[in-house]
N, C-alpha and C positions, 0 to 999 in steps of 0.2 A: 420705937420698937425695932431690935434686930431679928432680921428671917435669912438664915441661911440656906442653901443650897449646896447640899452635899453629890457630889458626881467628876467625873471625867470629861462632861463635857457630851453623852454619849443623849442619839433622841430623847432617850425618856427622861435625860438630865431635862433635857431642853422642853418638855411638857411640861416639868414640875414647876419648872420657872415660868412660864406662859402662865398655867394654872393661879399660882402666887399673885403675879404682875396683875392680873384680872380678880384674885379674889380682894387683894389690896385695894385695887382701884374701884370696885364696888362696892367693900366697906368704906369706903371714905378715913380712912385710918393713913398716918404718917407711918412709912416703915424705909427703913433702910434693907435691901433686898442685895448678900454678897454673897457672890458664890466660888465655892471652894473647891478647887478642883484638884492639888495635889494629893496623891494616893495617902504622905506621911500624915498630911494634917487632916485629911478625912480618916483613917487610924487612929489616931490620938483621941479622938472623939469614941471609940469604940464602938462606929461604924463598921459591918461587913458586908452590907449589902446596898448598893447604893440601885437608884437615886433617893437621897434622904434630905429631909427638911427638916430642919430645927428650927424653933421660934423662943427667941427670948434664951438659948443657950438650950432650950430642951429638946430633943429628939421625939417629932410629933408620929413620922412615918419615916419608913425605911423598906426597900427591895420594889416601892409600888409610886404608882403617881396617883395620888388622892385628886377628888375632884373640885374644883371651884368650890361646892357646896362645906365638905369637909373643909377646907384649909380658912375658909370665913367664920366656921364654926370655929374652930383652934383662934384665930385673931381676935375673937370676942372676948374669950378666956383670961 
């Protein structure tokens, strides 16, 4: 499973990823976790509002940082 992380780099980039990294690790699931930081190729995605997560190519959230609960729910899926 790929999970993206869509951001600059900015704190709440860095919640979304903590959030991820822990909801991963509690589902017991293999994921590959990259995160994308330039502004072009978070654009390309038709991304506006970051910090965003995509899982598997789909954009789950965007402008918010979901919680462990939410992003485990999304990895079940």
């Amino acid at each position: 499973m790929k999970i993206e992380i869509l951001g600059t780099g900015c704190p709440k980039c860095k919640k979304v990823a903590e959030h991820t990294e822990q909801a991963v690790k509690e589902s017991g699931i293999e994921a590959e976790i990259v995160k994308v930081t330039e502004i072009a190729d978070i654009m390309k995605r038709g991304v506006m509002l970051t910090p965003s997560l995509a899982i598997e190519g789909e954009i789950k959230s965007s402008g918010k940082i979901p919680s462990v609960e939410e992003i485990k729910k999304w990895l079940k899926r």
